[in-house]
DRENDOBA-723397 format. One record per atom (N, C-alpha, C): atom name; residue number from 1; x, y, z; residue in one letter. Coordinates in steps of 0.02 Angstrom, whole numbers, plus 50000, padded with zeros to 5 digits. Example, Ala and Ser with C-alpha at 12.3 -4.5 7.8 and 13.67 -1.06 7.14 Angstrom:
SITE atom  nr    c1    c2    c3 rest
SITE    N   1 50660 49716 50390    a
SITE   CA   1 50615 49775 50390    a
SITE    C   1 50660 49835 50390    a
SITE    N   2 50642 49888 50354    s
SITE   CA   2 50684 49947 50357    s
SITE    C   2 50645 50002 50394    s
***
This chain:
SITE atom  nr    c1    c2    c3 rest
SITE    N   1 50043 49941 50000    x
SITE   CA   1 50000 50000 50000    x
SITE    C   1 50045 50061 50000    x
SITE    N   2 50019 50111 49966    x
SITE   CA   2 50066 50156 49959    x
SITE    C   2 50026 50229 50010    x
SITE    N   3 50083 50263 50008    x
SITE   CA   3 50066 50322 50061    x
SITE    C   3 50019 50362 50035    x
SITE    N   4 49968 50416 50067    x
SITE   CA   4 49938 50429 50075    x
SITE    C   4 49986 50502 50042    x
SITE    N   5 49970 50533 49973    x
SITE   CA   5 50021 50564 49938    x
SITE    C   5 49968 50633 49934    x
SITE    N   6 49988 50699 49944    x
SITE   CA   6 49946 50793 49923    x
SITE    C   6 49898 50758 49864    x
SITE    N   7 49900 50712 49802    x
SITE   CA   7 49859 50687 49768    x
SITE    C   7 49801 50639 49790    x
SITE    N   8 49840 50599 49838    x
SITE   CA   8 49767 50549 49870    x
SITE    C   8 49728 50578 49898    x
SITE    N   9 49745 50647 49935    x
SITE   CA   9 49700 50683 49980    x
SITE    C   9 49639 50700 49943    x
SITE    N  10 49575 50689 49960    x
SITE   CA  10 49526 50718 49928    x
SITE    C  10 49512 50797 49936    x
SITE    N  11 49513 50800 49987    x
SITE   CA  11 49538 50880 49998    x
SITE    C  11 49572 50892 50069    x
SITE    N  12 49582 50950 50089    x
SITE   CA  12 49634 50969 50142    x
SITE    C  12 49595 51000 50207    x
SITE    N  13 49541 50988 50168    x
SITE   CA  13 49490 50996 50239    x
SITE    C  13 49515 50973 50304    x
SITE    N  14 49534 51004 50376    x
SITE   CA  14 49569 50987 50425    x
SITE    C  14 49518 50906 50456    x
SITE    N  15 49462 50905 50438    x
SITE   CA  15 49437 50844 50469    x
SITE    C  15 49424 50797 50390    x
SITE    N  16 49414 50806 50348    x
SITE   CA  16 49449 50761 50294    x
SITE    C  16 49517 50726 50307    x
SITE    N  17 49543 50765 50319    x
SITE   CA  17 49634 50737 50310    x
SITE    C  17 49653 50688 50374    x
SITE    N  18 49601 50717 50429    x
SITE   CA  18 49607 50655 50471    x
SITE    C  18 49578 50605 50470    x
SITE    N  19 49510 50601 50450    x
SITE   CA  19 49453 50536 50426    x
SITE    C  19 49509 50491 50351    x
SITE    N  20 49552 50527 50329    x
SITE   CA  20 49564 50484 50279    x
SITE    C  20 49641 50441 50289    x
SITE    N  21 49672 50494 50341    x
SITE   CA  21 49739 50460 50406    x
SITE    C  21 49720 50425 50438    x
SITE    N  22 49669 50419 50497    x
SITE   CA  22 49664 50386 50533    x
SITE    C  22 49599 50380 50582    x
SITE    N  23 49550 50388 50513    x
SITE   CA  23 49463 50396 50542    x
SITE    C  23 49432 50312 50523    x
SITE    N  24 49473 50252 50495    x
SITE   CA  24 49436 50213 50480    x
SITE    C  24 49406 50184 50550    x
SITE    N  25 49390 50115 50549    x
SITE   CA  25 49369 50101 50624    x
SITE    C  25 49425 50043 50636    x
SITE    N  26 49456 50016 50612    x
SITE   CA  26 49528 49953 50624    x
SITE    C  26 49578 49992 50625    x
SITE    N  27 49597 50058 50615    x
SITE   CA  27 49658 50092 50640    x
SITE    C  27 49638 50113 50702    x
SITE    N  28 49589 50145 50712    x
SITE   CA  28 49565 50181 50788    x
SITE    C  28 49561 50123 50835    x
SITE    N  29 49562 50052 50808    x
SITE   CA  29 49558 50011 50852    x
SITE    C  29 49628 49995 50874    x
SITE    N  30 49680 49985 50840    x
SITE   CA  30 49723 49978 50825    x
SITE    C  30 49768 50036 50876    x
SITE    N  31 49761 50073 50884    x
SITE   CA  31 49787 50142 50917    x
SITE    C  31 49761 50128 51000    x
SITE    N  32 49689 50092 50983    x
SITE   CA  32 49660 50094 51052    x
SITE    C  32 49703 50030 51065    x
SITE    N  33 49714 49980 51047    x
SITE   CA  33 49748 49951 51099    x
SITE    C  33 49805 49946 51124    x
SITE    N  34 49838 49981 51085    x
SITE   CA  34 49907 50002 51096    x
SITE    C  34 49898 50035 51165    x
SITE    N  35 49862 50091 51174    x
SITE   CA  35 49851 50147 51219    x
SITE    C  35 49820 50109 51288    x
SITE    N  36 49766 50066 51276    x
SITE   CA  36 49730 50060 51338    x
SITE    C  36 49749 49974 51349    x
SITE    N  37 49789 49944 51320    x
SITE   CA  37 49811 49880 51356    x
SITE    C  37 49865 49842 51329    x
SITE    N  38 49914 49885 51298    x
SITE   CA  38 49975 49871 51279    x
SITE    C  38 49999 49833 51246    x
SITE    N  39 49955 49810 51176    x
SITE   CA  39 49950 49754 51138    x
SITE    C  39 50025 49801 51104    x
SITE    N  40 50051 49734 51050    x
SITE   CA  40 50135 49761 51018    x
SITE    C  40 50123 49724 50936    x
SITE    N  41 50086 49652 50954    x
SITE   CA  41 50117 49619 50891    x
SITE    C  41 50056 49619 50872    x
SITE    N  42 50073 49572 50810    x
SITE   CA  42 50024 49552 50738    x
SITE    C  42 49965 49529 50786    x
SITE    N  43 50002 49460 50827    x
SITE   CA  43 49958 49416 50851    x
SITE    C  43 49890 49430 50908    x
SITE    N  44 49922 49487 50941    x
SITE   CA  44 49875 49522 50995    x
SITE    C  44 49827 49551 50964    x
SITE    N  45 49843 49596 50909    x
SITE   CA  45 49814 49640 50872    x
SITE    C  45 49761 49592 50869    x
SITE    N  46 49765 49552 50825    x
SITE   CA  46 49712 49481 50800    x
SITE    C  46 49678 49468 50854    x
SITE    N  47 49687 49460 50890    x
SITE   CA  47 49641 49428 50975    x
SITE    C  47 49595 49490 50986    x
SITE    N  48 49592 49546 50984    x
SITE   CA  48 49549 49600 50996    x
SITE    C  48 49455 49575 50979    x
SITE    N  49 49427 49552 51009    x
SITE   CA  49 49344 49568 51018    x
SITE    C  49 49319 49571 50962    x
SITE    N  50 49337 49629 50922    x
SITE   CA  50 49310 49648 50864    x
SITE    C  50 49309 49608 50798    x
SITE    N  51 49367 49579 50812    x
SITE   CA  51 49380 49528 50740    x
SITE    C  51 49400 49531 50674    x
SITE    N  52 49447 49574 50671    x
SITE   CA  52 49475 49587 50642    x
SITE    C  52 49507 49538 50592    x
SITE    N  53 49493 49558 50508    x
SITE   CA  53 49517 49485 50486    x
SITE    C  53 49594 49510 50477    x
SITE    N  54 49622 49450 50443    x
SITE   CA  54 49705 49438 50442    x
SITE    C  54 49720 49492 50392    x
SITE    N  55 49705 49483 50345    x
SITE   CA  55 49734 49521 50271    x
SITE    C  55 49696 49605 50290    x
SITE    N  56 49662 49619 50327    x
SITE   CA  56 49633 49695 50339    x
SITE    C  56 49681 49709 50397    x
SITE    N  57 49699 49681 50432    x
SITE   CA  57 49762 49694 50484    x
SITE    C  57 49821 49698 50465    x
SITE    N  58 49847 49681 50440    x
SITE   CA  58 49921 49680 50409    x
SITE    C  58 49921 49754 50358    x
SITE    N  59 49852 49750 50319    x
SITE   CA  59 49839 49809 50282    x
SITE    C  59 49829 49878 50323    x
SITE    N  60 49811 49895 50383    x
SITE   CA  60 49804 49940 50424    x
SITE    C  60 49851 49947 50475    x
SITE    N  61 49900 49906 50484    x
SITE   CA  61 49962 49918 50499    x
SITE    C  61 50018 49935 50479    x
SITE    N  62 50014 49902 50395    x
SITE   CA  62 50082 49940 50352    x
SITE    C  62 50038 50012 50332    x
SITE    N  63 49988 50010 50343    x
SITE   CA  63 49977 50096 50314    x
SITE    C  63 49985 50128 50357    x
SITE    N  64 49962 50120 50431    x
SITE   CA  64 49993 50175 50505    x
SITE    C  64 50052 50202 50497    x
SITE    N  65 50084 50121 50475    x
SITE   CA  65 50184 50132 50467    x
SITE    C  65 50193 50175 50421    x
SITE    N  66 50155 50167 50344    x
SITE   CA  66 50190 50204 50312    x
SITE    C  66 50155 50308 50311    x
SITE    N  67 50122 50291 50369    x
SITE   CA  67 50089 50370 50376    x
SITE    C  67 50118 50385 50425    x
SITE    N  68 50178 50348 50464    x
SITE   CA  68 50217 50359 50515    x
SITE    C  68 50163 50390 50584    x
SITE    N  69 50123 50348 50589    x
SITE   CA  69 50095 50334 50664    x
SITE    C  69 50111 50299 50692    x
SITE    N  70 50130 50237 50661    x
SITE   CA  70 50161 50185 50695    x
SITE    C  70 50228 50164 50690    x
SITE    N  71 50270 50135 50711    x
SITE   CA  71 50342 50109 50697    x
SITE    C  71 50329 50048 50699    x
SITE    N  72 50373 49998 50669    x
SITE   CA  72 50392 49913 50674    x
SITE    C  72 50448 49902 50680    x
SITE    N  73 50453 49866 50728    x
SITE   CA  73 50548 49837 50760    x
SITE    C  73 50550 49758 50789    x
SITE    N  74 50594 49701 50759    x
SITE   CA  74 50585 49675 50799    x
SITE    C  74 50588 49667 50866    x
SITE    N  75 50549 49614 50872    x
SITE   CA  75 50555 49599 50963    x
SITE    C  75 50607 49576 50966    x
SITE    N  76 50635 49619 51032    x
SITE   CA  76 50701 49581 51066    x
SITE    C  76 50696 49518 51097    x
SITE    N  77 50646 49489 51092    x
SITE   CA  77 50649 49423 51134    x
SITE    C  77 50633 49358 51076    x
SITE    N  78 50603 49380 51027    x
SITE   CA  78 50586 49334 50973    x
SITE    C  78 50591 49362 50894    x
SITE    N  79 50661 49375 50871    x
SITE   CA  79 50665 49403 50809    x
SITE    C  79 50590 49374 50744    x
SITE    N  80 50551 49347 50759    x
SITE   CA  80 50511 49339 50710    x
SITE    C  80 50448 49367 50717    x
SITE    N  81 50416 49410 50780    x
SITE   CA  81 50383 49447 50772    x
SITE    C  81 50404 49515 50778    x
SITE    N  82 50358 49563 50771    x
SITE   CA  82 50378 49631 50748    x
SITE    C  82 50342 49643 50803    x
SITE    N  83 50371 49721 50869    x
SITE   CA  83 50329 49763 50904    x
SITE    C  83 50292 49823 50857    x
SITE    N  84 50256 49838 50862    x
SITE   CA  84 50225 49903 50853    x
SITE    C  84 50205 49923 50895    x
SITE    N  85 50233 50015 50888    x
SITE   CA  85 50236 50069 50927    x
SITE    C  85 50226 50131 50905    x
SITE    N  86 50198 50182 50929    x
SITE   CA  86 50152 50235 50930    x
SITE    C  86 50217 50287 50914    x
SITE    N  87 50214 50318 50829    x
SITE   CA  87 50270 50371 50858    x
SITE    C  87 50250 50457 50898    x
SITE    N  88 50260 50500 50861    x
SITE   CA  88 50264 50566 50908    x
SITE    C  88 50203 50594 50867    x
SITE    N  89 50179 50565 50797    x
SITE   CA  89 50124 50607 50768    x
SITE    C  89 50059 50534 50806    x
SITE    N  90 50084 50481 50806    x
SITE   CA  90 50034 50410 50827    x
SITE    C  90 50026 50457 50902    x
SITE    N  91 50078 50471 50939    x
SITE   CA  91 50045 50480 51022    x
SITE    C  91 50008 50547 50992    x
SITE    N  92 50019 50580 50955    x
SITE   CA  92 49984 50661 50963    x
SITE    C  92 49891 50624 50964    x
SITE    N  93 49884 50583 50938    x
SITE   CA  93 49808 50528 50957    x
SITE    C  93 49764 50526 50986    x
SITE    N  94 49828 50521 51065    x
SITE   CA  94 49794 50515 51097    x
SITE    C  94 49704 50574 51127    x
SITE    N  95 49746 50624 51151    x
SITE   CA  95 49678 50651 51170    x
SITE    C  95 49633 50640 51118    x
SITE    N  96 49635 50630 51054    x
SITE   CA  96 49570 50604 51029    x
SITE    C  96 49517 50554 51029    x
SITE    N  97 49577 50509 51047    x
SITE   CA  97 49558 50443 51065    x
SITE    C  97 49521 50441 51143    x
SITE    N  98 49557 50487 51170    x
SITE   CA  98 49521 50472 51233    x
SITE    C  98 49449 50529 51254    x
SITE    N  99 49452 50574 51203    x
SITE   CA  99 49396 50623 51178    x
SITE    C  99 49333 50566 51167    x
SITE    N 100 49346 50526 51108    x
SITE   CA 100 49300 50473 51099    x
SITE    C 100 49262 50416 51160    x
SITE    N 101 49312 50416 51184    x
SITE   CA 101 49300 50359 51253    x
SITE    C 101 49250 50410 51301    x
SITE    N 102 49259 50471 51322    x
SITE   CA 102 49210 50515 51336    x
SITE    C 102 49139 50499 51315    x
SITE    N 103 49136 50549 51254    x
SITE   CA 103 49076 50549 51222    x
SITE    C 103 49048 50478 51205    x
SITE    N 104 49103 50421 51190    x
SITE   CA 104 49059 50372 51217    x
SITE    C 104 49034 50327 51276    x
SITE    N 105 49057 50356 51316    x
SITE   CA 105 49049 50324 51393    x
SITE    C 105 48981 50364 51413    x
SITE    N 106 48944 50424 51393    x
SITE   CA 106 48908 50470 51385    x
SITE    C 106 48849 50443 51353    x
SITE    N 107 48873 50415 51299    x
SITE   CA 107 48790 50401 51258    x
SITE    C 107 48785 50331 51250    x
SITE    N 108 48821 50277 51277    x
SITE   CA 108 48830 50223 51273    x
SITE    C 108 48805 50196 51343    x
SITE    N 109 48755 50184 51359    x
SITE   CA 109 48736 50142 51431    x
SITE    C 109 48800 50080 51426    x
SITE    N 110 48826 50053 51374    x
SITE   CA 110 48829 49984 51393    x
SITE    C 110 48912 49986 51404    x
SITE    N 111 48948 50049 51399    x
SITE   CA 111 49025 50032 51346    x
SITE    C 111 49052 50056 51440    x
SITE    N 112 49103 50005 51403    x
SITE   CA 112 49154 49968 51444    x
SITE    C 112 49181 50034 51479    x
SITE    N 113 49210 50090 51448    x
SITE   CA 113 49228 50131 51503    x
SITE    C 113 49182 50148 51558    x
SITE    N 114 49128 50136 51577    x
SITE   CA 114 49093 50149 51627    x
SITE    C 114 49111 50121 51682    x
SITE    N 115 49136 50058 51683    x
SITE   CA 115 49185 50027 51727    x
SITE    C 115 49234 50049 51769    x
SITE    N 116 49277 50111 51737    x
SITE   CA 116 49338 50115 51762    x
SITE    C 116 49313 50204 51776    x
SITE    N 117 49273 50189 51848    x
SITE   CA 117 49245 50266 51876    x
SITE    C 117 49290 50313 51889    x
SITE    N 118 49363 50291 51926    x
SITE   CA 118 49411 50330 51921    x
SITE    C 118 49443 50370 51877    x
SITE    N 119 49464 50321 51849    x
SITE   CA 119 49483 50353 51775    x
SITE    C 119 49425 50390 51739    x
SITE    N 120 49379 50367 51723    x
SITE   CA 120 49333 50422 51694    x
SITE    C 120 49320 50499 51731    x
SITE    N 121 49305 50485 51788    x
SITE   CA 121 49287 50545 51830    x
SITE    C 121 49379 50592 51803    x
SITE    N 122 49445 50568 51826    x
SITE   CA 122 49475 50632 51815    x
SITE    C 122 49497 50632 51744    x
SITE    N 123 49494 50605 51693    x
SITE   CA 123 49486 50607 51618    x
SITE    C 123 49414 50677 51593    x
SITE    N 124 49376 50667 51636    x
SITE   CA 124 49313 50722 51628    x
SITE    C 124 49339 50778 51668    x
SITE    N 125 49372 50786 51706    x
SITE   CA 125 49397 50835 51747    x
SITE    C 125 49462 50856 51697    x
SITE    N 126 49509 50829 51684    x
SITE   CA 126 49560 50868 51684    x
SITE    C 126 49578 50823 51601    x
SITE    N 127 49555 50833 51539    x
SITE   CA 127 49553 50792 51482    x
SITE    C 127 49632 50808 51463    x
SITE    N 128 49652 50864 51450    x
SITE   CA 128 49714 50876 51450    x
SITE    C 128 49770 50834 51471    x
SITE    N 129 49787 50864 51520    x
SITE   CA 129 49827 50822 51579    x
SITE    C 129 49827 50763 51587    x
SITE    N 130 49768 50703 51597    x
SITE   CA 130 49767 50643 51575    x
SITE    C 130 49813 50628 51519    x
SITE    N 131 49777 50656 51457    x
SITE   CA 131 49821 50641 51395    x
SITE    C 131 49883 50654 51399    x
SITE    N 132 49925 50716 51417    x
SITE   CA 132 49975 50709 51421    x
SITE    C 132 50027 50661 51481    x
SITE    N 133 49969 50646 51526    x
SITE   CA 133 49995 50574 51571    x
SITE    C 133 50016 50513 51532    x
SITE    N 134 49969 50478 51491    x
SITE   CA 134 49950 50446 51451    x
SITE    C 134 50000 50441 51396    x
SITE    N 135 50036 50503 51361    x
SITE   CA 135 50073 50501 51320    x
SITE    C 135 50132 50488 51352    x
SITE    N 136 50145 50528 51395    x
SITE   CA 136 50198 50477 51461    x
SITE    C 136 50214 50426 51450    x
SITE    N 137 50160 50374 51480    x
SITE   CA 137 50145 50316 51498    x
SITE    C 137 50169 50263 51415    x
SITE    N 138 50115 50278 51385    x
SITE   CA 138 50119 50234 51306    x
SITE    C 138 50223 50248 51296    x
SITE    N 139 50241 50307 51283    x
SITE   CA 139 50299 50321 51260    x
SITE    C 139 50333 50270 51302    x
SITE    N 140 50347 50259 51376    x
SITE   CA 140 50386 50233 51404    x
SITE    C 140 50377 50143 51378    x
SITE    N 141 50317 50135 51340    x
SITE   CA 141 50300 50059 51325    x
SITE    C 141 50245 50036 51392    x
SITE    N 142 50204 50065 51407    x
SITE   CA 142 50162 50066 51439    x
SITE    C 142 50090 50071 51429    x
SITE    N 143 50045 50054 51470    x
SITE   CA 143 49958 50081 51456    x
SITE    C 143 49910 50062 51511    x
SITE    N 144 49881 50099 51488    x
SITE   CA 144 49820 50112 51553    x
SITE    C 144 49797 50061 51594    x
SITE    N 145 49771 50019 51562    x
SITE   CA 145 49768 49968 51595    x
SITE    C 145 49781 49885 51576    x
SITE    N 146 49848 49868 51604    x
SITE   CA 146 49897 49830 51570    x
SITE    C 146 49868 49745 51579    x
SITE    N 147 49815 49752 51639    x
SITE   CA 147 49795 49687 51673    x
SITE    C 147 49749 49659 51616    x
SITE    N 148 49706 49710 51581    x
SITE   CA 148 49661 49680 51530    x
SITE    C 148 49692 49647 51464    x
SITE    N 149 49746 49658 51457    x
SITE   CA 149 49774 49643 51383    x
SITE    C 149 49790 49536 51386    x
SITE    N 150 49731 49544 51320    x
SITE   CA 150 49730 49474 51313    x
SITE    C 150 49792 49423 51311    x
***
């Protein structure tokens, strides 16, 4: 897949250019688990709920990479899988990502952030600051909540 080139853009509309970077719904997933339970490889990615098939994953991962949201390196512990990691435009994400988890914790009776009252309550208080906690956290190879990751 090739990069996302001033010609692919349909236009430069500031919310165009992001719906067409990184508005599908398997990259935003993709970002989310990086962020909220510290998934790295191919294989985790795949285990996610949603179901993600094989050939649409591999395809939404070399395009993150090549839109430089994401990086690929092998793992130091098993040269045959690859980590993926969030770079400095992938963390800039976050508060969006966690903008979303808001507004859907809000109109969603059923969604999972409703669970984690803490975190929601100072995420609604201080949206900022979280995120830049958060970008912290992911950068160091970290995430929110590390116990859930399949």
């Amino acid at each position: 897949m090739k990069t996302a080139s001033r010609e692919d853009i349909r236009s430069h509309c500031a919310v165009n250019y992001g719906v067409e970077i990184f508005g599908d719904r398997w990259s935003l997933l993709i970002i989310r688990d990086i962020v909220f339970v510290g998934k790295k490889t191919y294989g985790e990615f795949l285990k996610s709920e949603e179901g993600i098939a094989t050939n649409v994953l591999a395809s939404r991962l070399a395009f993150l990479e090549e839109q430089g949201i994401l990086t690929r390196a092998p793992s130091p512990d098993d040269r045959r899988k690859d980590f993926y990691t969030l770079t400095q435009k992938g963390l800039d994400l976050i508060p969006i990502v966690l903008e979303i988890v808001l507004w859907s914790a809000k109109h969603d009776a059923k969604s999972y952030a409703r669970r984690s009252k803490e975190f929601m309550a100072r995420l609604s208080r201080s949206p900022a600051e979280v995120s830049e906690e958060v970008k912290a956290l992911v950068r160091k190879g970290g995430c929110i909540f590390p116990e859930s990751k399949e």
